[in-house]
VEXDREN-2710 file (C-alpha; in Angstrom, 1 decimal):
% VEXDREN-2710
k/r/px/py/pz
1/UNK/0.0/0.0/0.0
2/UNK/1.0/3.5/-0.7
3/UNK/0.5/6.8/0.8
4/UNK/-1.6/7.5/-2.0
5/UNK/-4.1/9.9/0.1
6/UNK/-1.2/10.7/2.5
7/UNK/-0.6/13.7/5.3
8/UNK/1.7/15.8/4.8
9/UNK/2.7/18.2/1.3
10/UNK/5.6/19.6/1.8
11/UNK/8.5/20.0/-1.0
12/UNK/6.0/18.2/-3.2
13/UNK/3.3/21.1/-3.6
14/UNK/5.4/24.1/-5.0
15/UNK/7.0/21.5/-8.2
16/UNK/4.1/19.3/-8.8
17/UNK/0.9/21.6/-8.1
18/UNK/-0.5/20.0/-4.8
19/UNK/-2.7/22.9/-5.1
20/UNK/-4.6/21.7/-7.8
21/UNK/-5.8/18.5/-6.5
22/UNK/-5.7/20.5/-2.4
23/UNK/-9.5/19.8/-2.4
24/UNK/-10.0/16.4/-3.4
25/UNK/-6.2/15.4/-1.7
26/UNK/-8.1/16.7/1.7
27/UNK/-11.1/14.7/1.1
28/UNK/-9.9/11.1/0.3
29/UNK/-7.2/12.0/3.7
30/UNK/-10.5/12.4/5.9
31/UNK/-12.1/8.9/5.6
32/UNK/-9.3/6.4/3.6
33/UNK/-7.7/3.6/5.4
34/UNK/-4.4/4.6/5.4
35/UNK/-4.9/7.7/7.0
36/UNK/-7.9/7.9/8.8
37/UNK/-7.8/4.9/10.2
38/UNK/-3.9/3.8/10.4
39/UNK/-1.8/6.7/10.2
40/UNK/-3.3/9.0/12.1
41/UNK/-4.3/7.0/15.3
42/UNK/-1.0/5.5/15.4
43/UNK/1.0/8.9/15.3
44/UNK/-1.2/10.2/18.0
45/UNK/-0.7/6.9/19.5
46/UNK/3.1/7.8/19.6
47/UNK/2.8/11.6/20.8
48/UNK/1.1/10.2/24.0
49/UNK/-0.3/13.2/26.5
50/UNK/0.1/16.2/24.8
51/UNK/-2.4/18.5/27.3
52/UNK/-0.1/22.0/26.8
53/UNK/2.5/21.0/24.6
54/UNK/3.8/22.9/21.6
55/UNK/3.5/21.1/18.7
56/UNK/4.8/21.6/15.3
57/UNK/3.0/20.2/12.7
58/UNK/5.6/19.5/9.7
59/UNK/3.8/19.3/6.8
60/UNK/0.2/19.6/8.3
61/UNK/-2.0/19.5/4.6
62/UNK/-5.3/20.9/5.0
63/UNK/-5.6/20.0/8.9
64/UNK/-6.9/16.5/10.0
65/UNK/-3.7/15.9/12.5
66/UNK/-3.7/19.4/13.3
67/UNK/-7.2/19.2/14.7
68/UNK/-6.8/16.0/16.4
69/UNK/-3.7/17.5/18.4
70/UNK/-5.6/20.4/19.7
71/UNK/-8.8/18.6/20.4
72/UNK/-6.5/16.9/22.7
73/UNK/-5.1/19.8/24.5
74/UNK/-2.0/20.5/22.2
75/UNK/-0.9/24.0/21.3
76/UNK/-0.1/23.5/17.8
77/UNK/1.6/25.5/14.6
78/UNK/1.2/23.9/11.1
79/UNK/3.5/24.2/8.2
80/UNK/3.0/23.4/4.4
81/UNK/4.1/24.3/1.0
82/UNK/1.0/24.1/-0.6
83/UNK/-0.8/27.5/-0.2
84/UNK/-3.7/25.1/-1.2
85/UNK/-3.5/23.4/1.5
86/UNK/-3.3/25.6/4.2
87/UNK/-6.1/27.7/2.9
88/UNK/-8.1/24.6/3.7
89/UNK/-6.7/24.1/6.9
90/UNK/-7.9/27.8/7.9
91/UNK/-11.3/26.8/6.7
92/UNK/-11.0/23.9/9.2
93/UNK/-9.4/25.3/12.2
94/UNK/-10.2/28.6/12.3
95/UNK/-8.6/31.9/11.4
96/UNK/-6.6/32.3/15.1
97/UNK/-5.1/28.8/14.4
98/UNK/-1.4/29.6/13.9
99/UNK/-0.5/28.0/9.8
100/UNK/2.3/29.2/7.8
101/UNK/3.0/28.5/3.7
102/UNK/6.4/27.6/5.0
103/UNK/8.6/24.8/2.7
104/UNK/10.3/22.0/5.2
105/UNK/13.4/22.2/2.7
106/UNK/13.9/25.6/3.6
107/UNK/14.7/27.6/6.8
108/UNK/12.0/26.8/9.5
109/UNK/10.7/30.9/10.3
110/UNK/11.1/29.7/14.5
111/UNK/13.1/30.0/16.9
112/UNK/15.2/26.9/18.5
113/UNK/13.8/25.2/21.2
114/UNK/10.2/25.4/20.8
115/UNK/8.2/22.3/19.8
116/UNK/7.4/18.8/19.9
117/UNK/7.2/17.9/16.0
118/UNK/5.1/15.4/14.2
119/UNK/6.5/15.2/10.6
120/UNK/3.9/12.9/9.2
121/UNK/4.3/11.2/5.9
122/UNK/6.5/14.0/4.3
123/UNK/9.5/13.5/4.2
124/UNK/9.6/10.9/1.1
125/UNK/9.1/13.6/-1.0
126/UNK/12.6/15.1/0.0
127/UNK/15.6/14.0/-1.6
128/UNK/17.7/15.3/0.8
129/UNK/16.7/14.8/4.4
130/UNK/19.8/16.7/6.2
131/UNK/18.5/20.3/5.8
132/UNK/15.2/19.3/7.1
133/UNK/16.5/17.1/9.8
134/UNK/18.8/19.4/11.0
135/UNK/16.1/22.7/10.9
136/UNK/13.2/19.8/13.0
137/UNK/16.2/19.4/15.8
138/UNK/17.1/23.0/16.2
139/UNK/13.5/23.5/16.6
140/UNK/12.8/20.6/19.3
141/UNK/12.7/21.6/22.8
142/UNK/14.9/20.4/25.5
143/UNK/13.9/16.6/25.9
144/UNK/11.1/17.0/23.1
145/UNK/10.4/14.5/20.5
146/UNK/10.4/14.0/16.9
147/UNK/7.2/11.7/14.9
148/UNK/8.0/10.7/11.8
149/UNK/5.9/8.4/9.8
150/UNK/7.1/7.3/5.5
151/UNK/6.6/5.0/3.5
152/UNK/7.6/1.6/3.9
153/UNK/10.6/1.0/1.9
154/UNK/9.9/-2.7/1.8
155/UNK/6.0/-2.2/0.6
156/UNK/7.6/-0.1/-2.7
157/UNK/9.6/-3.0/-3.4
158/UNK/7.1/-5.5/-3.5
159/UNK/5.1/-3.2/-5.8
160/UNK/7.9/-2.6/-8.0
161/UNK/7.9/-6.6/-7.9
162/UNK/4.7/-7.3/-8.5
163/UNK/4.2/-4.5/-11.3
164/UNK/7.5/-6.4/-13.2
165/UNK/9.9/-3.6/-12.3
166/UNK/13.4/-4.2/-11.1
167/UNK/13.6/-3.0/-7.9
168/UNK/16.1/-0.6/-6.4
169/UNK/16.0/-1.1/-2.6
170/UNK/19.5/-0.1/-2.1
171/UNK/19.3/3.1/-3.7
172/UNK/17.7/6.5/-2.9
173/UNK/15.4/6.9/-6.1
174/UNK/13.1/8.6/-7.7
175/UNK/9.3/7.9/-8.5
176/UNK/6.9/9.9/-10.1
177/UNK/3.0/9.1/-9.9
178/UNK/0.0/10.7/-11.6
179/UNK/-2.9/11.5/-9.1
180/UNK/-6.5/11.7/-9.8
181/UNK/-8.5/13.1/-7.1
182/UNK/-11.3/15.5/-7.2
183/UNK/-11.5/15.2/-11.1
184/UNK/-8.1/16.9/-11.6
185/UNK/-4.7/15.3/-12.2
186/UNK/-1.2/16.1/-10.9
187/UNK/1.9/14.1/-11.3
188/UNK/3.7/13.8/-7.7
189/UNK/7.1/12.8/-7.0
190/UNK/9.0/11.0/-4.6
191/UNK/12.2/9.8/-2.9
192/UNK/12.3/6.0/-2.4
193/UNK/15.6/5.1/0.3
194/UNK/16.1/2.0/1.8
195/UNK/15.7/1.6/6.0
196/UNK/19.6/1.9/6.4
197/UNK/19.6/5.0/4.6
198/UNK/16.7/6.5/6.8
199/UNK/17.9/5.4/9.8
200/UNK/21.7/7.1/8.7
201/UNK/19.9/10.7/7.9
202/UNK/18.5/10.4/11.6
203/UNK/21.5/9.8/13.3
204/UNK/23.5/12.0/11.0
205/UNK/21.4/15.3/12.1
206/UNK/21.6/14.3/15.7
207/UNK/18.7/11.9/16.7
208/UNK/18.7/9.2/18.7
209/UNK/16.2/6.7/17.3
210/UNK/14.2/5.5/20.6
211/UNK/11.5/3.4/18.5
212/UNK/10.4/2.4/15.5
213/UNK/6.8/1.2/15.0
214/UNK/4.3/-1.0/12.2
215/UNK/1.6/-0.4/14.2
216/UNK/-1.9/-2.0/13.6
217/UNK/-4.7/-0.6/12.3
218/UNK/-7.7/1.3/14.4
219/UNK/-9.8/-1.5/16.0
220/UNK/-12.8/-0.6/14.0
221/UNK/-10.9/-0.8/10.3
222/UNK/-12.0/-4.3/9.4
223/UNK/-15.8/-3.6/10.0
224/UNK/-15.4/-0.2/7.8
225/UNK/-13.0/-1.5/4.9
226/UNK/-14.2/-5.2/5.2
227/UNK/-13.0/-5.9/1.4
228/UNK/-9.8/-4.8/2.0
229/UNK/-9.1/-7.0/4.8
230/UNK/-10.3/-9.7/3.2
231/UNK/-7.6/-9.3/0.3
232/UNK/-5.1/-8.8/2.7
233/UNK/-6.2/-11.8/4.2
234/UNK/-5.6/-10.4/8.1
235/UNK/-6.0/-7.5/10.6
236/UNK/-2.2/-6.3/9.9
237/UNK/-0.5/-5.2/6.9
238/UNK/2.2/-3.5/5.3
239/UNK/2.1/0.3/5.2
240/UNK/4.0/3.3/6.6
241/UNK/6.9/3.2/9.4
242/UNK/6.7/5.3/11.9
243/UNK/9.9/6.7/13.7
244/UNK/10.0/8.1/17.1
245/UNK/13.1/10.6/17.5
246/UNK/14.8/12.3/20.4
247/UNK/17.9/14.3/19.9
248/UNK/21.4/13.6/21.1
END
């Protein structure tokens, strides 16, 4: 499975016009099984208590992990590169809610020290992690965590398998995809790296990797996407990997 309807836009939006599919993108993110009812319950599974904290919201699309934060007691900033995208999230949350057009390859506009930060399924479409990974630790408070969820680098193997492709596991590579959603079309590309590779970035900028998760789905998936399960022939699957960072 891919993040086909995944979270976060960042990078992606200002080459590949995440704007023009921003309404449809948001829709298919509010109800899918990927994201409604895998990756977001398992990164808020990960954040824990968040009553007061300062989050940052890397890559925060038109909102869903945003509100779900906040609803439980979270303080939280989003960032995106899709203007699209944010314009949605203000519709959502509210015009006091704080949301920036801010790219996560470029200079974060904070000061260090001031967030927990939930980078969910964004960074694949960098093809350099460094920059961003070093800008998310200068950010981190003292003792504060990083989320991170991606795609599962053994799940794009056993696609490029089963669609006849050679894969590439040991390389950091690019794919491109065109996306239909909302009756408009985009082509979207991302960066493919095996675990070593992801794992290397982390540690590289400074992190200390204290878990690494393939969580289940929610409890109530099977009853909602019963034909799904039934091709997968379980209650567990294959899908994203989900990080959980602390800095050195």
């Amino acid at each position: 499975m891919t993040s086909e309807s995944g979270g976060g836009t960042a990078g992606a939006a200002r080459e590949h016009g995440y704007d023009g599919i921003a309404e449809g993108y948001s829709a298919e993110n509010e109800t899918s099984l990927m994201n409604a009812y895998y990756e977001r319950p398992a990164m808020l599974t990960l954040a824990g208590e968040v009553t007061g904290r300062r989050i940052l919201d890397a890559g925060c699309g038109s909102g869903p992990l945003f509100a779900a934060l906040r609803e439980r007691g979270a303080v939280v900033t989003g960032i995106d590169a899709s203007a699209g995208m944010v314009g949605l999230a203000r519709r959502r949350l509210g015009a006091e809610a704080d949301l920036r057009v801010t790219d996560l390859a470029d200079p974060l506009p904070f000061p260090d020290g001031e967030f927990v930060v939930v980078a969910s399924l964004v960074l694949h479409y960098l093809q350099d992690w460094g920059p961003a990974l070093t800008e998310l630790r200068r950010v981190l408070r003292p003792g504060g965590r990083l989320f991170v969820s991606v795609e599962h680098p053994f799940v794009i193997t056993l696609m490029q398998r089963e669609a006849g492709e050679e894969p590439r596991y040991f390389q950091t590579r690019s794919r491109t995809e065109e996306w239909t959603l909302g009756g408009q079309s985009t082509p979207l590309t991302f960066w493919d790296r095996p675990l070593h590779a992801m794992t290397d970035a982390f540690t590289g900028a400074g992190f200390r990797i204290t878990a690494i998760s393939e969580p289940p789905a929610a409890p109530e998936a099977p009853d909602l996407f019963p034909d799904e399960f039934r091709k997968l022939g379980g209650t567990r699957f294959l899908g994203f990997l989900f990080f959980e960072l602390q800095a050195n």
